[in-house]
C-alpha positions in Angstrom: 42.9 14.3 -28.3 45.2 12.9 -31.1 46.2 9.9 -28.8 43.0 9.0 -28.2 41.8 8.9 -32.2 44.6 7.0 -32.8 44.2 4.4 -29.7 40.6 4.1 -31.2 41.6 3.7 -34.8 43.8 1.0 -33.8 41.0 -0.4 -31.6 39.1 -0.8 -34.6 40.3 -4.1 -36.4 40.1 -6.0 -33.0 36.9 -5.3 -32.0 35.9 -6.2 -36.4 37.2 -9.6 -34.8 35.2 -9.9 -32.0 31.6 -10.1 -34.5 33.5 -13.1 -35.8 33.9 -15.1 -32.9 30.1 -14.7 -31.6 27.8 -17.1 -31.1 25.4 -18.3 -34.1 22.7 -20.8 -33.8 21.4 -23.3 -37.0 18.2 -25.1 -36.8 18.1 -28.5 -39.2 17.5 -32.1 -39.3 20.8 -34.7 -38.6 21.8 -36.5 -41.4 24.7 -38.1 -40.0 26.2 -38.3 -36.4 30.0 -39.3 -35.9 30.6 -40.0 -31.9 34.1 -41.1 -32.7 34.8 -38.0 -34.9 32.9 -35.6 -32.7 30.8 -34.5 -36.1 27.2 -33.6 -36.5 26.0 -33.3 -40.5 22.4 -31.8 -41.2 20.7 -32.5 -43.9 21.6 -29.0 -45.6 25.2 -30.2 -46.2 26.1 -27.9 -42.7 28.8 -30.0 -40.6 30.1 -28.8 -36.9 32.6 -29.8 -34.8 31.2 -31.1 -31.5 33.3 -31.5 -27.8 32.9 -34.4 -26.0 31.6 -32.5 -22.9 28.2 -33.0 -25.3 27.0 -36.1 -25.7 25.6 -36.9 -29.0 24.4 -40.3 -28.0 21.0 -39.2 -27.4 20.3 -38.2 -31.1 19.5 -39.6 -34.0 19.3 -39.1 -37.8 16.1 -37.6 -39.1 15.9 -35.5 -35.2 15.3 -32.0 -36.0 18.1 -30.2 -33.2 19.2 -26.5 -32.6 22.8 -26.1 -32.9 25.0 -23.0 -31.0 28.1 -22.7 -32.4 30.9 -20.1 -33.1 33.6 -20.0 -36.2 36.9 -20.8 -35.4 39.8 -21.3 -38.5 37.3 -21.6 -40.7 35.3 -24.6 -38.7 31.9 -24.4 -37.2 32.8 -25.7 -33.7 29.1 -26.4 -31.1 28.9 -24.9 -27.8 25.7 -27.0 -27.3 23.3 -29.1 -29.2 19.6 -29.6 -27.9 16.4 -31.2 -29.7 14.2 -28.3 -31.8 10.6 -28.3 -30.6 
């Protein structure tokens, strides 16, 4: 019994970790786009960190878009970025 409260006490801090690295979403209007730099701004001052497996191309300033992202060393990195209806 004492093993296992101690494997779950040191569980603990890991799985604290896990609620970091979950998905978020952000809904706002592009203020800038950087192709180049891989950056999305919206206007509310939020920038992310976008892969080039998506292609910002299609959007533009002043385009309302959904953004799904997760935190990683501090930096809001997108896992996909679609147009808000």
């Amino acid at each position: 019994m004492r093993k296992l409260i101690a494997a779950s006490l040191v569980a603990l801090p890991l799985l604290g970790g896990a609620a970091f690295a979950a998905s978020q979403s952000d809904t706002g209007v592009i203020k800038h786009i950087n192709v180049a730099k891989g950056t999305l701004q919206l206007a509310d001052g939020k920038t992310f960190s976008v892969p080039k497996s998506i292609k910002l191309g299609g959007f533009k300033p002043s385009e309302k878009v959904v953004v799904n992202y997760t935190m990683a060393n501090g930096k809001m990195l997108a896992t996909s970025v679609t147009a808000a209806k």
